[in-house]
Residue, then its C-alpha position, 0 to 999 in steps of 0.5 A: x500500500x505504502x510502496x508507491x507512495x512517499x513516507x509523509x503524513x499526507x500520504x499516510x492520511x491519503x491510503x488510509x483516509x476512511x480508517x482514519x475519518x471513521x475513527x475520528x467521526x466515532x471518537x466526535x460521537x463519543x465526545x458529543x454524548x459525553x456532553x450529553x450527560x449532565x441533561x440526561x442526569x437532570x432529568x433523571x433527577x426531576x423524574x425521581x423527584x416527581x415519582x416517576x423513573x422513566x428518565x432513570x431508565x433512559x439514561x441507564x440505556x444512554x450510559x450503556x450505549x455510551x459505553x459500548x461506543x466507547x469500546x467499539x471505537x477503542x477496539x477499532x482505533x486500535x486495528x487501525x492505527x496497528x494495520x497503518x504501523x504494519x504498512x509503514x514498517x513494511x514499505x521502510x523495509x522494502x526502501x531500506x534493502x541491504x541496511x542492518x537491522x539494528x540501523x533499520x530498527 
């Protein structure tokens, strides 16, 4: 994949630009709902407070769907960024024919 191109940011960017969008479009969703849950704790209060638990149970489903965001993009995340390693460390060799190892690592 690396190969053909130069060993810039730019063309890591270029290669892998959907892995890369992907992970950064789950990391912003992550960060939104973050944001989202003082509101939805509000109303759990308000709901508690007037005898009704409906918002509690609304923000229990919110936190566990917060959660299992957060564990799909770190799984993700972590393919990605690995697979991209992969494939700059494979065109370094493939550049670097006849260097020492240790000069290489």
């Amino acid at each position: 994949m690396l190969t053909d191109h130069s060993q810039t940011v730019g063309a890591l960017f270029r290669v892998f630009r959907q892995r890369i969008a992907l992970t950064w479009v789950i990391s912003l969703a992550e960060t939104g709902l973050l944001a989202l849950i003082p509101l939805f704790i509000g109303f759990a209060i308000d709901d508690l407070l007037e005898g009704r638990s409906t918002s509690f149970w609304q923000l229990a489903g919110f936190t566990a769907l917060l959660i299992g965001l957060a564990v799909i993009w770190r799984v993700y995340d972590t393919r990605v960024y690995g697979a991209i390693r992969v494939e700059l460390v494979k065109a370094q060799v493939s550049r670097s024919d006849g260097m020492e190892v240790s000069t290489l690592a």
